[in-house]
ZANUSE-263227 format. One record per residue: x negated, y negated, z negated of N, C-alpha, C in turn. Coordinates in pm, whole numbers, plus 32768, in hexadecimal, padded with zeros to 4 digits. Atoms other than C-alpha are relative to their C-alpha. Example, Ala and Ser with C-alpha at 12.3 -4.5 7.8 and 13.67 -1.06 7.14 Angstrom:
<marmars>
7FA7807780007B3281C27CF47FA67F888000 8052807780067AA9806A7D36804D7F937FB7 
</marmars>
This chain:
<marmars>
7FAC807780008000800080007FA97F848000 8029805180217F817EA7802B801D7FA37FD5 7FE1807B80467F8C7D797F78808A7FB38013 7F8E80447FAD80CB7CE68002807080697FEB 7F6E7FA1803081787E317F90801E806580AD 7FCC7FA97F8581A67EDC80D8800F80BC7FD7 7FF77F8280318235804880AF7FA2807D804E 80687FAC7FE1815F8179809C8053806A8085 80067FD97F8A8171824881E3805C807C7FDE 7F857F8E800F828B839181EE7F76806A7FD1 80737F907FD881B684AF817F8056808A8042 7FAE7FAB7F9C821D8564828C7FAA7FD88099 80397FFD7F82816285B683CA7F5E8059800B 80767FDD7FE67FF7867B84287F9D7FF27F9C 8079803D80347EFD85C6837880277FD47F56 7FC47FE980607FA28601820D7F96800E7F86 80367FBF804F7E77869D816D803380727FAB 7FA87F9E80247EBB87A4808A804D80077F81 7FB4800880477FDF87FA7FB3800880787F83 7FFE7F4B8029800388FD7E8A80827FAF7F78 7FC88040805C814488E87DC0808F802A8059 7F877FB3801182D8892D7DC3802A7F96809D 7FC880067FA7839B88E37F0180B080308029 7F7E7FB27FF4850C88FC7F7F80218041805E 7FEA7FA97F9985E589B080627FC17FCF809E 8026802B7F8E855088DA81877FA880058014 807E7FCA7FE78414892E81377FB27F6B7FD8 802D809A802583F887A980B17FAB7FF87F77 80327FED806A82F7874E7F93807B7FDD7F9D 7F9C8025803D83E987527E8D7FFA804C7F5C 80357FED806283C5877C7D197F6D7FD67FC9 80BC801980638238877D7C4F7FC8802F808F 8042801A7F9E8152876E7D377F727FAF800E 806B807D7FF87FF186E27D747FB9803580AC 802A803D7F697F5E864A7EE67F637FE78010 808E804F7FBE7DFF86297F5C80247FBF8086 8009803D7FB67DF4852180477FA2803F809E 80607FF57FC77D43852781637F6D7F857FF5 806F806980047C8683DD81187F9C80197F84 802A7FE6806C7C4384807FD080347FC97F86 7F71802D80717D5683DA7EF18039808F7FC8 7FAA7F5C80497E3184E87E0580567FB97FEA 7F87800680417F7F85077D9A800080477FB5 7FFA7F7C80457FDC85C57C6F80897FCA7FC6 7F9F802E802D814B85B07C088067801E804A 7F7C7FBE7FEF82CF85DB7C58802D7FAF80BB 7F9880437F86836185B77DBB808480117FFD 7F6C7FE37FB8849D859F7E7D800480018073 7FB780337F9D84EB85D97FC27FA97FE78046 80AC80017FB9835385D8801E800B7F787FFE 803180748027834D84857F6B7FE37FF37F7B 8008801580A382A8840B7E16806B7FE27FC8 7F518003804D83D9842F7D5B7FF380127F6E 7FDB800580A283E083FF7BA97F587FEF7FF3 8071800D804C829084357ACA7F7E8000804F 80667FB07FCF814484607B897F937F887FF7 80328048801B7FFF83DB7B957F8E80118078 805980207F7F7F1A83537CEF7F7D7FC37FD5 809780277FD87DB5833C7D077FFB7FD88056 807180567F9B7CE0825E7DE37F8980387FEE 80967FC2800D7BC382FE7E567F757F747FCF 80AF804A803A7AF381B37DED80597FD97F6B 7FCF800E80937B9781DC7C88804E7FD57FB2 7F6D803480247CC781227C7A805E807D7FD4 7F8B7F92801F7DC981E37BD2807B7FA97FE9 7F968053804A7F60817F7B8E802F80B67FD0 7FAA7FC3801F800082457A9780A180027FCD 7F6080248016819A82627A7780678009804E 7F51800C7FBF82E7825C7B0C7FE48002809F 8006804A7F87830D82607C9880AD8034801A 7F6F80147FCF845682377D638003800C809A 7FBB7FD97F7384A382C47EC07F4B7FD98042 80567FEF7FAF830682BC7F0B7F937F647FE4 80278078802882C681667E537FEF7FDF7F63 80218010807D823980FE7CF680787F987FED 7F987FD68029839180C27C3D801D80257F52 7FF07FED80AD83D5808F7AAD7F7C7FD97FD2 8091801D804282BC807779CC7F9B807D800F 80857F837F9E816480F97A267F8A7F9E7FD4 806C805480037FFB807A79F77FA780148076 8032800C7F827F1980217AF27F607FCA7FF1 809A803080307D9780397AA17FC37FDB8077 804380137FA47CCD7F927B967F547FFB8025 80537FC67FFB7B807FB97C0C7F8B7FC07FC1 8064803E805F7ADD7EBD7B5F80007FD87F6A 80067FE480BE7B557F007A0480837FBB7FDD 7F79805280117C937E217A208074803C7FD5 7FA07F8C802F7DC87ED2799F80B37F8C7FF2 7F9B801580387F537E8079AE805580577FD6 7FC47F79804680427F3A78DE80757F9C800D 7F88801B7FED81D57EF87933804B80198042 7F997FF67FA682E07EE47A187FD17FD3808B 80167FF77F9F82CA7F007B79808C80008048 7F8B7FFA7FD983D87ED67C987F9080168094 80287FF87F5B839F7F457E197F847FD18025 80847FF5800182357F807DF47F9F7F8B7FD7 804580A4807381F07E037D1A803480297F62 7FF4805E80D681A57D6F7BA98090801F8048 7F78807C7FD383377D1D7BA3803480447F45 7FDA801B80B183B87CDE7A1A7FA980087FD4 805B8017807E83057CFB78DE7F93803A803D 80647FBA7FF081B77D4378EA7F677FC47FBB 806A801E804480457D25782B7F8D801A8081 809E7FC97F9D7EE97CF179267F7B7FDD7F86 8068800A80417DB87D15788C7F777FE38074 806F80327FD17C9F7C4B794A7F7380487FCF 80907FE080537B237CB0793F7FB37F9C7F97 806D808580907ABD7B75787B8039802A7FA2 7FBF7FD780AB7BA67BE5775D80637FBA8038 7F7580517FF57CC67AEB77CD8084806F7FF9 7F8B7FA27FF57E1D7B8477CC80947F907FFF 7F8980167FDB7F5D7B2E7833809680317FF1 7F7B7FB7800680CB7B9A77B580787FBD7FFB 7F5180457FCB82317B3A783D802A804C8070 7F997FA77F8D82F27B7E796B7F9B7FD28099 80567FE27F8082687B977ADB805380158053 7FE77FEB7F7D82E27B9C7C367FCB7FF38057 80377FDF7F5882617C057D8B7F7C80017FE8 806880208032812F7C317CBD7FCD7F977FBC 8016808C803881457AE47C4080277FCD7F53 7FAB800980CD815F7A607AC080677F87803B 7F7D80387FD4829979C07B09807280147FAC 7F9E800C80688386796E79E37FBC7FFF7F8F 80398027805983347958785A7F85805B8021 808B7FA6800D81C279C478057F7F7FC07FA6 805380178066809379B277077F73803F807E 80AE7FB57FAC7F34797677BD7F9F7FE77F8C 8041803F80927E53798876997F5780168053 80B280077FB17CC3792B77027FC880467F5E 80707FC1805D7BC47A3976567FBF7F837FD8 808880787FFD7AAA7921764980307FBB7FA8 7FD58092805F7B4E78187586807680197F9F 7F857FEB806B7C7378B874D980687F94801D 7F7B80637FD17D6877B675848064804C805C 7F7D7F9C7FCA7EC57840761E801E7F918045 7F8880797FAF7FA677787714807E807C7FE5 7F5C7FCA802E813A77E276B780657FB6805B 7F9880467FC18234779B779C801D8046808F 7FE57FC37F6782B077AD78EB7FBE7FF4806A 803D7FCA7F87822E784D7A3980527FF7807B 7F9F7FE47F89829978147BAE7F7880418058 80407FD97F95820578E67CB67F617FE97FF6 806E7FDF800880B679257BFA7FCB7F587FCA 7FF380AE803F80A9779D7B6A801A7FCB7FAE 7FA08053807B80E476D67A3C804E7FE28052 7F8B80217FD98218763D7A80808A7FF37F8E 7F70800280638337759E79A97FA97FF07F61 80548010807782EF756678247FA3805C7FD7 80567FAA801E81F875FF77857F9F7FDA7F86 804F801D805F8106761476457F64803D8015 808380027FEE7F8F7610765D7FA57FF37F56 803A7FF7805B7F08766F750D7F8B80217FC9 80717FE880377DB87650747D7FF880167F87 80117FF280757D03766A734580387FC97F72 7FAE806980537D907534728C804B7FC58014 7F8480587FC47E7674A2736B802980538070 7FB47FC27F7E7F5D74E6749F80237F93802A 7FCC80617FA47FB7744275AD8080803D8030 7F797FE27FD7815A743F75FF80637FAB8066 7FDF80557F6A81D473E3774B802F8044808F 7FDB7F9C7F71823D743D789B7FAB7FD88059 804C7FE07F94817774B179B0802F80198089 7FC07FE07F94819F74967B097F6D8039805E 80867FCD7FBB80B4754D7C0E7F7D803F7FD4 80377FA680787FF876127B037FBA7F807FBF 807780A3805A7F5574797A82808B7FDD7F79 7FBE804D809D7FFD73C0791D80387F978067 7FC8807C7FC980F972BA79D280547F917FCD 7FA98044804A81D071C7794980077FD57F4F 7FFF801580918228716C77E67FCE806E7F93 80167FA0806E8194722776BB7FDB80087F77 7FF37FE4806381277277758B7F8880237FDB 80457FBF804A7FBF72B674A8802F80017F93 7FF2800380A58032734573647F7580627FA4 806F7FD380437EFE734D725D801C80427F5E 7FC77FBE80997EDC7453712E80007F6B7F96 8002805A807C7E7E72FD704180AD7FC68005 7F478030800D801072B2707980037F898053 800380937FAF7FF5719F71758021803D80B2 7FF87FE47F72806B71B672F67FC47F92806C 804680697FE87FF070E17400805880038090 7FDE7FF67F4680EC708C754B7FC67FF28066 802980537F8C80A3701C768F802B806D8086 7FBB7FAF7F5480BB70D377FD7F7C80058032 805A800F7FB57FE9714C78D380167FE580BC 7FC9803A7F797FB070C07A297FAF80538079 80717FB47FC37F26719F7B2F7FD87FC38087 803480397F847E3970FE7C397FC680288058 80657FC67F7B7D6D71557D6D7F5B7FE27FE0 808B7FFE80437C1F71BF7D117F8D8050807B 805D7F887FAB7B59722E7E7C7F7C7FF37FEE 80697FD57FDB7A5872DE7E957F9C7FE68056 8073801F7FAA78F872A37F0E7FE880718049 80237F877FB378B9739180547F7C7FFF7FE0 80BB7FF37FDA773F740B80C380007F6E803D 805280667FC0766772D580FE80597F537FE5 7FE5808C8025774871D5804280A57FD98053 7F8A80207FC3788872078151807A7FFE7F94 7F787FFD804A79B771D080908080807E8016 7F957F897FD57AC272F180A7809D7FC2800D 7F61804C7FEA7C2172A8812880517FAC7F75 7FDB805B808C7CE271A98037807A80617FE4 7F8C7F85804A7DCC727C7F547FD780717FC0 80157F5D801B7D0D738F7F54801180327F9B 7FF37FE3807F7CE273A07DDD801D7F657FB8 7F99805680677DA172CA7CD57FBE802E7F5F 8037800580977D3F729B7B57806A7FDC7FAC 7F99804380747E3D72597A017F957F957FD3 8020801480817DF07141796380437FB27F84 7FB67FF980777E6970F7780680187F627FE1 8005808F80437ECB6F8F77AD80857FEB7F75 800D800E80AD7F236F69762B80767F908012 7F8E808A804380546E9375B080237FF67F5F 7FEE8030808C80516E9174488004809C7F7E 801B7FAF805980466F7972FE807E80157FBC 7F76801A803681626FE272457FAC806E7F7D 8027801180428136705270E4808480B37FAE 7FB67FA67FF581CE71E170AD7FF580297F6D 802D8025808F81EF71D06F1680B180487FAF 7F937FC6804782F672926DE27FF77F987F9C 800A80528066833471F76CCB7F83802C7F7B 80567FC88089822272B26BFF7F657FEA8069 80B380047FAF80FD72516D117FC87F6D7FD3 803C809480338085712D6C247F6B7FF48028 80927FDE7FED7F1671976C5C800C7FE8809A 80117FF27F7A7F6371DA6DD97FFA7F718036 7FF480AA7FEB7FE770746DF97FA87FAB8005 8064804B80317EEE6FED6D5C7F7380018059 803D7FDC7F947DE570866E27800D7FBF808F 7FAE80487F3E7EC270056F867FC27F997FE2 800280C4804E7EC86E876EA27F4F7FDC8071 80A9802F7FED7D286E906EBB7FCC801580BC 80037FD37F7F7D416F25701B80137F748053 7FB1808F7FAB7E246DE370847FA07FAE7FFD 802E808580197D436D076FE17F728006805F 803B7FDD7FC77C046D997096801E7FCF807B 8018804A7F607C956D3E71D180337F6D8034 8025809D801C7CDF6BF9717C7FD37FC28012 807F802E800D7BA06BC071307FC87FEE8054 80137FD07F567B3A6C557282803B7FBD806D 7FAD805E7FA77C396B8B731C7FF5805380A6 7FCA7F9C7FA07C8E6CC674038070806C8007 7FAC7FAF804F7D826DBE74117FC6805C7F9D 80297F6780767D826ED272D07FC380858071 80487FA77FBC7D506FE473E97FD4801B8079 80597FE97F8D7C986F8F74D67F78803D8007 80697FA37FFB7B7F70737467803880627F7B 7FDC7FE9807B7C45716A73837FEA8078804F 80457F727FDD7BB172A374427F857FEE8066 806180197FB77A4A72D174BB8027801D80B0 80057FB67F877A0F72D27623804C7FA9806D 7FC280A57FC17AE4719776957FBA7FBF805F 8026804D7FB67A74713C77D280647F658050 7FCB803F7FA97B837064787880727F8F7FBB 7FBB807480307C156F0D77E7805480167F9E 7FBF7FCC80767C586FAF768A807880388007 7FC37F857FD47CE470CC77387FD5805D7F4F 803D7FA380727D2071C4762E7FB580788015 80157F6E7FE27CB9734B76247FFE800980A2 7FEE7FED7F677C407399776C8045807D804F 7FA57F947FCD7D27745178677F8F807C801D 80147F6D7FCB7D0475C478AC7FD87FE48091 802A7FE97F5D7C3D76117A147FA57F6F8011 804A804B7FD27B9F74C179D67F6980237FC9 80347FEF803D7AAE754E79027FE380A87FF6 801A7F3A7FF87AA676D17966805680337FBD 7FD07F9E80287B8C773378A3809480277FF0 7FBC7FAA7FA57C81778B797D7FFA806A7FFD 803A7FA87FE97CF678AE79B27FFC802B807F 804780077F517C8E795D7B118070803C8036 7FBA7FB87FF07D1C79FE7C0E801F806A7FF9 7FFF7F5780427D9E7B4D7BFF7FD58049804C 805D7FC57FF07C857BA27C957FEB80687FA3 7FA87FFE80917D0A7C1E7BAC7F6580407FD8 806C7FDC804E7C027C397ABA7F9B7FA27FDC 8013804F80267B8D7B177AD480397F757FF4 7FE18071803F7BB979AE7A21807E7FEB8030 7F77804D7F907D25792F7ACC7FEF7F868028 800080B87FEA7D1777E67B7480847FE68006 7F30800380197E9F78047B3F7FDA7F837F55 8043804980657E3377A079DF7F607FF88004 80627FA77FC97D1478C17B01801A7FAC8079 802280027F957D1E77C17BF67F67805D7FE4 7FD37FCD80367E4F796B7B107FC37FE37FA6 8036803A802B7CCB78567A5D7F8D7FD68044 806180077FCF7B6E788E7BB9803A7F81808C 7FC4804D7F627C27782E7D1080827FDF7FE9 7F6E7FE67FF17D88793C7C1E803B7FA07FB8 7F8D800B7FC87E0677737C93802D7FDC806B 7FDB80287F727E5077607DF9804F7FBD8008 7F7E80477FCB7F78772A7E928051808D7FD2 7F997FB5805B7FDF78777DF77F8280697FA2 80427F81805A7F4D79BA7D2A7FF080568056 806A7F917FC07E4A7A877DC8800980A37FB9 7FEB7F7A80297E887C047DA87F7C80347FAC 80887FDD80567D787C9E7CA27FE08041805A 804A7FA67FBC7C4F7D017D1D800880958008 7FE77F4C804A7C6F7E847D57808C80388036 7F8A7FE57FFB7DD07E807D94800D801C80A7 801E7FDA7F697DC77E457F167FAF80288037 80557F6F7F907CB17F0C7F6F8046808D7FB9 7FF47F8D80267D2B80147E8380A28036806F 7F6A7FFB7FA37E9D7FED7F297FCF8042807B 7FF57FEE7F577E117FD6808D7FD680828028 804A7F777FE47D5E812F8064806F8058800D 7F9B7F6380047EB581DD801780148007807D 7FD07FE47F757F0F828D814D8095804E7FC6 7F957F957FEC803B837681A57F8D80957FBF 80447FC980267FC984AE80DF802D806A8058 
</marmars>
């Protein structure tokens, strides 16, 4: 099968390889059963009708394996799908894709769990980055941030909606010391230098950046200490005669921009190259964010090898 889902070939015809295992009155593979390929792929598991039919489990002769569910000759229910470079998803599947719930496990350590279509994280989902211990929470279109969403680090989070997998519009830093910080982000055109200094088409790539509107002050009636703490905070920037957080997380490059975005800073995750970083969060944090989500590495060569068995 390749990337795009195309269905696996009838096994039916000459070039079958060989079969050992239960059969019906037509002489069709039918029941337990396991397939040597001819390319050198296996089957081992239940047909119907001389199609992968219920439990079974397909090798790739370069080491891909899926194990689980198939349906009329197509991966079908839940099943996992190890790939060849160590990548692994475990979930639901529809007409040979990701499609509903499902967990990927990247080679950097990243991981990913929510819902999925056409291979794509597409609807709620948790991308949590190994490296830094930061998550993004929220919603997915067609392999993309998209729609609100929470971006949580160590001491703070960022809460806002995303359009085109970037932070857009109005939002939100809320900090553990009890203090939040509004403003919006504005996303601009940021091109790229080609070879030798040429400029790359205008558009090409775009940047968030964060501009700050004021502090608000997130307090119970028993946070006398906390308060107090904010009080000296206020007065500090006073003093400073700047805003309170325009440097209230290291790493602030851009006109007391706060926390710097995901993918501006690597740590994105990739595509689903799968396995590595996504530039989704893969421009999935590397390239996995295009213009959509790149099939994990592994997956379409392992696919393209299945033949008709």
């Amino acid at each position: 099968m390749s990337e795009d889902g195309s269905e696996y070939e009838d096994e039916q015809g000459a070039n079958l390889g060989t079969y050992e295992g239960e059969r019906n009155d037509k002489e069709e593979r039918h029941g337990r059963g396991k397939a040597t390929l001819s390319n050198g792929d296996t089957y081992e598991g239940m047909y119907e009708n001389n199609k992968r039919h219920g439990q079974g489990t397909y090798r790739f002769k370069n080491g891909a394996r899926y194990i689980g569910e198939w349906n009329k000759g197509k991966k079908h229910g839940q099943g996992m799908f190890i790939y060849p470079d160590g990548s692994k998803y475990e979930g639901s599947w529809a007409d040979d894709q990701r499609c509903g719930f499902g967990k990927y496990f990247y080679v950097n350590g990243d991981t990913f769990d929510g819902e999925w279509q056409n291979h794509l994280r597409h609807g709620q989902g948790c991308y949590v980055f190994a490296k830094t211990g930061s998550k993004y929470v929220g919603t997915w279109k067609e392999g993309k941030r998209e729609g609100q969403g929470e971006l949580i680090h160590l001491n703070h989070k960022y809460v806002g909606p995303y359009v085109e997998d970037k932070p857009k519009g109005k939002g939100k830093y809320v900090f553990d010391l009890g203090c939040q910080q509004h403003g919006e982000y504005i996303v601009v055109e940021a091109p790229e230098q080609g070879q030798g200094g040429v400029e790359e088409e205008e558009g090409a790539a775009t940047k968030s950046i964060w501009k700050a509107v004021g502090i608000t002050q997130v307090l119970t009636a028993d946070d006398d200490d906390l308060e107090d703490e904010i009080q000296q905070l206020e007065e500090k920037k006073d003093d400073a005669g700047s805003p309170l957080a325009e440097a209230p997380v290291e790493g602030e490059t851009e006109e007391g921009a706060a926390p710097p975005v995901d993918g501006e800073n690597g740590e994105q995750p990739t595509a689903e190259g799968e396995g590595q970083p996504s530039a989704e969060v893969e421009e999935e944090a590397g390239a996995a964010a295009t213009t959509g989500e790149a099939e994990p590495e592994g997956e379409k060569e392992a696919e393209e090898e299945t033949t008709a068995e």
